[in-house]
N, C-alpha and C positions, 0 to 999 in steps of 0.2 A: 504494500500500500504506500503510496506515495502524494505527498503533501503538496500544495503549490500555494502560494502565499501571493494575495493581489494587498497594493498598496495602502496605505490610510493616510490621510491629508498631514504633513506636520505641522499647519498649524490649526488644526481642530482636535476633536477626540480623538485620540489617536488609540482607544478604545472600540473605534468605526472599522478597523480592517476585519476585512473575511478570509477564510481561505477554503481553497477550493480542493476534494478530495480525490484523486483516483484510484479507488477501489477494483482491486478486479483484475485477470492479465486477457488481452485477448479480445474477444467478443462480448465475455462477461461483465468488462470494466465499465464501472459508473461513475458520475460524479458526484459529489457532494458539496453542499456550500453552507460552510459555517460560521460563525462569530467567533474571533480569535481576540484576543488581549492584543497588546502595546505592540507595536513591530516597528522597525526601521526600515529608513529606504535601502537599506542594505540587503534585505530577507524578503525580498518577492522578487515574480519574475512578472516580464509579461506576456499579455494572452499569445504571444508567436511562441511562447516556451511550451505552452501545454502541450504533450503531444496530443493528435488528431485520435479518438476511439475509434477504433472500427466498425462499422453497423453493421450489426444483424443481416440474417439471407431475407426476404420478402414472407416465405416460408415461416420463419419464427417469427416474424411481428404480427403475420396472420393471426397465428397463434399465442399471440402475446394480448392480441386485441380479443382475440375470443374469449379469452376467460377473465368476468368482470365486466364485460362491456355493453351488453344489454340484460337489463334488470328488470322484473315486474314494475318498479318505481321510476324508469326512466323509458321504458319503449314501453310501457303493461296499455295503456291508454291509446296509444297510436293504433297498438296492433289488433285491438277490440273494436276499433272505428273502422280499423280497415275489412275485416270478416267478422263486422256485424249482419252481414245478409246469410252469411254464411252460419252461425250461430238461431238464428232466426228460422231458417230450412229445417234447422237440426230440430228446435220444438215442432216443427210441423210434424218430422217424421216420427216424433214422440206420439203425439196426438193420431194417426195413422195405423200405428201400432193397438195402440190403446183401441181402436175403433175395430182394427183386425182378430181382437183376442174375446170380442162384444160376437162377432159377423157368427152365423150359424153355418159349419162347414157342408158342404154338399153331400150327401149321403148317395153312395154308390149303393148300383146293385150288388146284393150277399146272397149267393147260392149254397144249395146244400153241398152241392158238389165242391165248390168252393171252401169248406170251414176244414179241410185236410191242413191245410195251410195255418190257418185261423183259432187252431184250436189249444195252441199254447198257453199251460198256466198263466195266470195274473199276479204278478209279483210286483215287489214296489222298487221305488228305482234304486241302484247303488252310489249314483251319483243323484241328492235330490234337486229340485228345480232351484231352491233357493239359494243353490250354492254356485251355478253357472256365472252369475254377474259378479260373483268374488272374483272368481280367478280369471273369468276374460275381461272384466274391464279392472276391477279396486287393484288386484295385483299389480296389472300393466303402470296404473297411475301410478301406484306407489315409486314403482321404479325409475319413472319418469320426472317424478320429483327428486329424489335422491341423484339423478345425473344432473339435473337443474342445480342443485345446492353444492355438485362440483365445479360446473359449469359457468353457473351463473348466468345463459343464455335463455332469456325469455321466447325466442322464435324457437327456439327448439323446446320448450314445456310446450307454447301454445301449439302450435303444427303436430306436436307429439299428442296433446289427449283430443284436438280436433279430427285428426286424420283415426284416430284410434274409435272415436264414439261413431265419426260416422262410419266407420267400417262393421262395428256392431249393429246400429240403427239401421242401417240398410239392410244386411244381409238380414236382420228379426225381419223387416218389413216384406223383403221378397219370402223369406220362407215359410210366413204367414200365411201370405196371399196363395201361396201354391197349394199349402197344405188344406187351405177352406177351397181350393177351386178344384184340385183332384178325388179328396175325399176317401184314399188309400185307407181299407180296415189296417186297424193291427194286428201281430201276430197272436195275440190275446184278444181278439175280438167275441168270442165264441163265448166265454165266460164274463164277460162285461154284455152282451148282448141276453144270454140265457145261465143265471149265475146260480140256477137250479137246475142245471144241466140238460132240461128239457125242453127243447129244440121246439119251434113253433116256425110254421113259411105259409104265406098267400096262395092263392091259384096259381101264381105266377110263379113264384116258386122263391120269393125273397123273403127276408128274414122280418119276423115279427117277433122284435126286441120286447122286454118283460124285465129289462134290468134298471138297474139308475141312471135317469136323462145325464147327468156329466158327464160318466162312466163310456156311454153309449156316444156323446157329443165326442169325446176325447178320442174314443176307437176309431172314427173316422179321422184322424190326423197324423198318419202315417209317415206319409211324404212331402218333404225332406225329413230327417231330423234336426229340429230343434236345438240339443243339445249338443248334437256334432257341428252345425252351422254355426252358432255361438262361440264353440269352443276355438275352433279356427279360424274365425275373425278374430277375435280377443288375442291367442295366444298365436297364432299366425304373423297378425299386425306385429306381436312384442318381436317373435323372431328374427323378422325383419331386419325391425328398432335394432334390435343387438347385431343382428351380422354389420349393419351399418358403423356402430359406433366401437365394434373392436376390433371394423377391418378383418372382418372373414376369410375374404376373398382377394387379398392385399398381394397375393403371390410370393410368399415370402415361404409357403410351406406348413405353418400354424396346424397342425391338424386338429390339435385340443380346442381352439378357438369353436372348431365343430361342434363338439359336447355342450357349447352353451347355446348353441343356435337351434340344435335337433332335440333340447330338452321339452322347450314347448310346444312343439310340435308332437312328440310323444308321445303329453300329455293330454294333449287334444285329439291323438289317434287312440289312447287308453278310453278314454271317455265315450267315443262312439262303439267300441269295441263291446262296453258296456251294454250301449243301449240293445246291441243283440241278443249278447249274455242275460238280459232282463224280459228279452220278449218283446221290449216295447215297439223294436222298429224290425223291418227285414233288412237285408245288407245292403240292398240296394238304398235304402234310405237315408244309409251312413254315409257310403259311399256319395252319393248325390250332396248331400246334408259337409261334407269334409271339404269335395269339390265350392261348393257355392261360396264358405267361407272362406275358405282361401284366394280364388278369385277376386272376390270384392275385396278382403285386407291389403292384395296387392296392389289392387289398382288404386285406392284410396292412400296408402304408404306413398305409392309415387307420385301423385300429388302435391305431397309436401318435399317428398325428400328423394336426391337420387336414388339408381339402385347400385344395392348394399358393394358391388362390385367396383363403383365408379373410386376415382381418387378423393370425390370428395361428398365421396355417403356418409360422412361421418356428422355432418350436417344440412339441415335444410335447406333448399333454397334460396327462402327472404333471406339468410343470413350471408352470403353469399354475395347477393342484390346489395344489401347493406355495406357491405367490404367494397364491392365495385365504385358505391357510390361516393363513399367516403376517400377512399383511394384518388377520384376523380377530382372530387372539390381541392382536397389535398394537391394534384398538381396543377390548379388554377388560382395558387396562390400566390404572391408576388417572389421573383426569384432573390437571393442576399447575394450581395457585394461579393465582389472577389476576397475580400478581407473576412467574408463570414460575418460582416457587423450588418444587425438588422436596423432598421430605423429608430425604433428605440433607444439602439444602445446594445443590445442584447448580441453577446458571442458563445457560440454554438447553446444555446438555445438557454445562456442563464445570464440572467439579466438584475443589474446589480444597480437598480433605482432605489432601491430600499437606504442607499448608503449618501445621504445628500452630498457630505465631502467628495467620495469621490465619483459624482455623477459631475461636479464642479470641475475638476482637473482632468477629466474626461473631455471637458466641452475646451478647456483650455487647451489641453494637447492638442485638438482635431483642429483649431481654429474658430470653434464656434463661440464662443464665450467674448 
């Protein structure tokens, strides 16, 4: 660490001199500007003595500016103004939902010949319903804060639980509508339909249900699953999230990196895995139900953020925009002197007003005074 010492008037306080720090060798080195005691014109130098730091690659100031530099308290307002319509859609498809889960599903015909299929015990789920919004959307959030409070980057919270809920809310919304407009028995249907095991059918030859209207409502909701469709939007979206931000796909060889990317996916093929295991759905259900959410989490993912492959998946877009912009303004600013002195006063970027003495002997050196 190495000291530089700027002058202090001799005839004012001579309690006024600063001295200026270089800490650091290399890249790393910084400076520092402090208040020093009494000094003589003998123990400073001047600003041509300092040597020059070296800056940074573009690369690390990139990265210097990302972390810290958009906060809930300084971009949180802007970026709510800007997808406010977007927020706004998202209650629609709240309300949509809510209207689809009201709608009475279509009731297919149910042959006798048909309950071969149909005739699977009635068991209850292993995964229950009210545990699906934990782990595809609370969990994801959770995570999503926790890299924010690394981070510090507000477009990557907001784009992370926008791109995430609407990837949920969409795929509830499609796989609603399909399951009230196909009307798929389940593979328990036969016992939700005749739960005294005796079978009842029309002239026609369809079933004349004798069970509990919910029971009998629910049997018709087959196709997709629900639970599988849920599962991978939710944990689909997150895996995403993660290959992006650890650089999965970075080419460097990582294969462990994998393990964090295929755990929620897993865990969202475990789940559907389930709903056969339980009767509730046939495979085809799951299958369709796995498809649909991962589809929508991906296109809604990319959206906001490249893909997880690109060099700069590791963040979203507007963040990106942002750097661009500021980058921009930055080089439309006025250019410094050959001497590095700014109009001010200010050499390499400290600026030593604060010290009236010798902003005085400043102005007399240069001629201005």
């Amino acid at each position: 660490m190495k000291t530089y010492k700027t002058p202090s008037s001799h005839k004012s306080n001579p309690s006024e001199g600063l001295s200026i720090l270089a800490i650091g060798f290399g890249n790393d080195s910084k400076l520092a500007v402090t208040n020093r005691g009494p000094e003589t014109a003998d123990n400073w130098v001047s600003p041509s003595d300092i040597p020059l730091i070296e800056s940074n690659s573009k690369e690390q100031r990139m990265r210097e500016t990302q972390l810290g530099g958009h906060t809930l308290r300084t971009h949180g307002r802007t970026i709510l103004r800007t997808h406010m319509h977007d927020w706004i859609i998202l209650v629609l498809l709240v309300m949509i939902e809510c209207g689809l889960l009201i709608i009475h599903p279509f009731y297919r015909f149910v042959g006798k010949d048909m309950m071969t299929d149909l005739s699977y015990p009635l068991k209850s789920n292993t995964v229950p319903i009210w545990s699906v919004p934990i782990y595809a959307m609370l969990l994801p959030l959770v995570i999503f804060i926790v890299i924010y409070f690394r981070r510090r980057d507000v477009y990557d919270l907001h784009h992370a639980v926008l791109g995430l809920l609407y990837s949920v809310l969409v795929t509830a919304v499609l796989t609603d509508s399909i399951k009230n407009a196909v009307g798929r028995p389940r593979p328990d249907f036969f016992w939700r339909c005749f739960p005294d095991g005796k079978a009842l059918y029309d002239s026609l030859g369809d079933v004349i249900c004798h069970g509990d209207k919910s029971a009998i409502r629910e049997g018709h909701k087959s196709f997709p699953s629900g639970h599988t469709s849920w599962s991978f939007a939710g944990l689909g979206y997150l895996s995403l999230y993660l290959s992006g931000k650890i650089q999965a796909f970075d080419g460097k060889g990582h294969v462990a990196k994998l393990c964090i990317v295929i755990l929620p996916l897993l865990f969202a093929a475990l789940v559907g895995i389930s709903r056969v295991d339980d009767y509730w759905h046939h495979w085809q259900d799951v299958f369709a139900g796995g498809l649909l959410g991962l589809v929508v989490s991906t296109f809604c993912y990319l959206q906001f953020f490249p893909p997880p492959y690109h060099t700069e998946g590791w963040g979203p877009y507007a963040y990106f925009q942002v750097l661009e912009a500021a980058r921009l303004q930055a080089a439309e600013r006025p250019p410094q002197d050959q001497n590095g002195e700014e109009e001010d006063g200010g050499f390499m970027g400290l600026h030593l007003v604060d010290n009236p003495s010798m902003r005085r002997e400043a102005d007399v050196e240069t001629g201005r005074g």
